[in-house]
C-alpha positions in Angstrom: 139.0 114.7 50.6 138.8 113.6 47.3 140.4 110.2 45.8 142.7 112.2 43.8 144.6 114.0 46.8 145.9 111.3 48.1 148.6 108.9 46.6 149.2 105.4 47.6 152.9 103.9 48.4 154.6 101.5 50.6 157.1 103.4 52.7 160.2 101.7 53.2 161.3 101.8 57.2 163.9 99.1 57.3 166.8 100.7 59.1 165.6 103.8 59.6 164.8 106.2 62.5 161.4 106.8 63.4 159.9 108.2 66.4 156.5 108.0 68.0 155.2 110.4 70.3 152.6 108.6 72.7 151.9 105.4 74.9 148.5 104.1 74.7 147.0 101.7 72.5 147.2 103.1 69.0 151.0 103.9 69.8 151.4 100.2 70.9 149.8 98.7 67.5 151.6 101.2 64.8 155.2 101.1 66.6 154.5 96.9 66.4 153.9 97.9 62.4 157.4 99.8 62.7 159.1 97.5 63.5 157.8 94.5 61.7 159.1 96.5 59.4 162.5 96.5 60.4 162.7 100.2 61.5 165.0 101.9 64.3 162.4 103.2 66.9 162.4 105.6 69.4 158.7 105.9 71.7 158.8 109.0 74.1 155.8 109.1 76.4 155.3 109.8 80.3 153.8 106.6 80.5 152.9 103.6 78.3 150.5 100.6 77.7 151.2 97.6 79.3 151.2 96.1 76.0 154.5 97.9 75.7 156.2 95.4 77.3 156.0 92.9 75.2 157.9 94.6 72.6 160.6 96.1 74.9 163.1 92.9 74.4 163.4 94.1 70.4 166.6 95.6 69.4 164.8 97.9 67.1 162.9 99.5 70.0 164.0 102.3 72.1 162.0 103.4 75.5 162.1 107.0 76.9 159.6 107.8 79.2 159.4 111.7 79.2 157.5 114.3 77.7 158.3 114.8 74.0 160.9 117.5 73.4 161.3 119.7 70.1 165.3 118.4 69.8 163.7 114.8 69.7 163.7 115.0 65.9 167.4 115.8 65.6 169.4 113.1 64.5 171.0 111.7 67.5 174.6 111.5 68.4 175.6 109.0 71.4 179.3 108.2 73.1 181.8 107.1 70.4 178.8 106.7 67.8 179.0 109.3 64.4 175.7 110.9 64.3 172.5 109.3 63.3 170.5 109.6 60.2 167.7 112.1 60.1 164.3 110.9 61.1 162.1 109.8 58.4 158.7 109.3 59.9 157.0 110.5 63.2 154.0 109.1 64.3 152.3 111.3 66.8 149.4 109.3 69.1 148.9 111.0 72.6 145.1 111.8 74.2 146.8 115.9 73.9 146.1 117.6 71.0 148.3 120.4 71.9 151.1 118.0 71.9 149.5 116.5 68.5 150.1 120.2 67.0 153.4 121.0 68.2 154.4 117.4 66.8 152.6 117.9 63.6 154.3 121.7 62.9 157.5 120.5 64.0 157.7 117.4 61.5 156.3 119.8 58.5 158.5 122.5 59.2 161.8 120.0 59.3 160.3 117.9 56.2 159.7 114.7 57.8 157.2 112.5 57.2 154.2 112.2 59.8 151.3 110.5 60.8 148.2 111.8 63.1 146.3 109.6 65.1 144.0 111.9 66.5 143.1 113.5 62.7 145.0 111.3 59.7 144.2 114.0 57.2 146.2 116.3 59.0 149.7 114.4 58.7 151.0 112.9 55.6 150.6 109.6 56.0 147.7 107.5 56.9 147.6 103.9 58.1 145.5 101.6 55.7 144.1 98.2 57.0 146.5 95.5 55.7 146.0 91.9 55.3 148.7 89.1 54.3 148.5 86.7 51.3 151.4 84.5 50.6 154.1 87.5 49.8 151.4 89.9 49.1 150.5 92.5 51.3 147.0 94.1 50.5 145.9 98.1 52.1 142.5 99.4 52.4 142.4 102.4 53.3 139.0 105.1 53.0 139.6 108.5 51.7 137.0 110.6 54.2 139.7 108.6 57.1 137.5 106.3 58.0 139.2 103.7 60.4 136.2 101.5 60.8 135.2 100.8 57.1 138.5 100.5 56.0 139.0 97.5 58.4 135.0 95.9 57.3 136.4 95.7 53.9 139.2 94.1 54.8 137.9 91.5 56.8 135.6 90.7 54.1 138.1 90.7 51.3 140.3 88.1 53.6 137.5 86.1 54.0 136.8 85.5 50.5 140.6 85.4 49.1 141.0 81.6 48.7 138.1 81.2 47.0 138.2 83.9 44.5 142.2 83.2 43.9 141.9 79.3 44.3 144.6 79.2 46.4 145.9 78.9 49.9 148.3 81.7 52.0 151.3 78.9 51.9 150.6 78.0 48.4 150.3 81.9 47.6 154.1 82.0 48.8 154.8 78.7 46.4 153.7 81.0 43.7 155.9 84.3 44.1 158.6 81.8 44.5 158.1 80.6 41.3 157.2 83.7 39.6 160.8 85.1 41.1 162.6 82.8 39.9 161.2 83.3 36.4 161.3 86.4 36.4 165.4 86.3 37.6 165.7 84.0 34.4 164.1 86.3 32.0 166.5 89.0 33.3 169.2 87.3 33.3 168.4 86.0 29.5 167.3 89.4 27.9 170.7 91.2 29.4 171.9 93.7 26.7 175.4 93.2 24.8 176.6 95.8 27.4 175.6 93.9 30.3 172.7 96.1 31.4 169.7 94.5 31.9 166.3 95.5 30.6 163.3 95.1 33.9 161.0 92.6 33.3 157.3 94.2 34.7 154.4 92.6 35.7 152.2 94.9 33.7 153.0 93.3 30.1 150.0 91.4 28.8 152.0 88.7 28.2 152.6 87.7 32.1 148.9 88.6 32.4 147.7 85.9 29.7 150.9 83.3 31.2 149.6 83.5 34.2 146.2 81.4 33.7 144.6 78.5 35.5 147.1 76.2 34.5 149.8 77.4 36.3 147.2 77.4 39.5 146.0 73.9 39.1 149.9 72.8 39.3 151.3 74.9 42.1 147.7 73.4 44.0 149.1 70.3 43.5 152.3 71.0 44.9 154.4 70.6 40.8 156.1 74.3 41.6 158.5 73.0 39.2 156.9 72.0 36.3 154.7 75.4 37.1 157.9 77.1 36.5 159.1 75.3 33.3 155.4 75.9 32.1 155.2 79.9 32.8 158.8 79.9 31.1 158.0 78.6 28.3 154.9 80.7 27.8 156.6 83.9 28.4 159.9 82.7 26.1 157.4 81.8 23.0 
């Protein structure tokens, strides 16, 4: 597959129903994902991974264990409840690939998002390797599906993060803080006579130039607020 046939987003999940079809170990790590992610899950399998139960106490997380049945991916209607949402996102993982294709037909034919474990090119969504730095979340993902380099990368590229950004997870964090609350101020000062408000992006060269060593060196040394007044007054000049 080439790179262009693919498109890469972040799927928002908070509060909404997905469902995955399976119980073994790749169910168990992507319905983890889910619902780090703050979404409503349903997992129907005959039987599941013992590492099941260590997500069974979440709120998020409901268990049916059964074979998976077409009317799954209805919305669901319960005793004095209004009906539920749509499903936005199936995630089909069982050792059956006949129960992989009816999953996978089902989802296309109803418009819902879904995600193959057994063949990722074959769903609409893949699952990139992901690593954490301060807010930032970085994928890797390989367009030929390839689990196994995607995750080599990764490691690498979290091995060598603090060095090549010169700073720290934690102070990472201290950083988006600060460039938040700039970035609230600049909004905030650049409102319209009407009251709209014009969006301030990242892509303009001049938060590309403001942010520079300077503003580094101070948030390593723990001066968030004078890394604040200092990015201000760059991007207000």
């Amino acid at each position: 597959m080439s790179e262009s046939a693919q498109l890469s987003v972040q799927l928002q999940v908070q509060g909404r129903n997905c469902v995955v079809v399976g119980g073994g170990a790749v169910a168990v790590r992507r319905t983890r994902r889910l619902l780090q992610a703050g979404a409503r899950v349903r997992v129907i399998a005959p039987s599941l991974h013992q590492d099941f139960d260590e997500l069974d106490a979440s709120e998020l997380l409901h268990i049916e264990r059964r074979v998976f049945e077409p009317a799954d991916l209805d919305p669901i209607t319960t005793a004095g409840e209004t009906q539920s949402p749509k499903v936005l996102f199936v995630i089909v993982a069982t050792n059956d690939p006949a129960v992989n294709n009816q999953v996978g037909a089902l989802c296309t034919e109803a418009g819902i998002l879904v995600n193959r474990a057994d063949m990722a090119h074959a769903g609409d969504v893949s699952f990139p390797a992901t690593l954490h730095w301060g807010s930032v979340t970085i994928a890797v993902s390989d367009s030929e599906g390839s689990p196994a380099l995607s995750q080599w990368v990764a490691r690498r590229v979290d091995a060598s993060l603090e060095s090549v950004l010169g700073l720290t997870s934690e102070q990472g964090e201290q950083l988006a803080e600060v460039i938040a609350q700039v970035r609230q101020e600049l909004q905030a000062a650049r409102s319209s006579a009407d009251g709209s408000r014009r969006d301030v992006t990242f892509d303009a060269p001049d938060w590309r130039s403001a942010l520079d060593e300077s503003i580094l060196v101070l948030v390593r040394m723990g001066r968030c607020a004078e890394a604040k007044e200092r990015l201000l007054a760059c991007l207000s000049s």
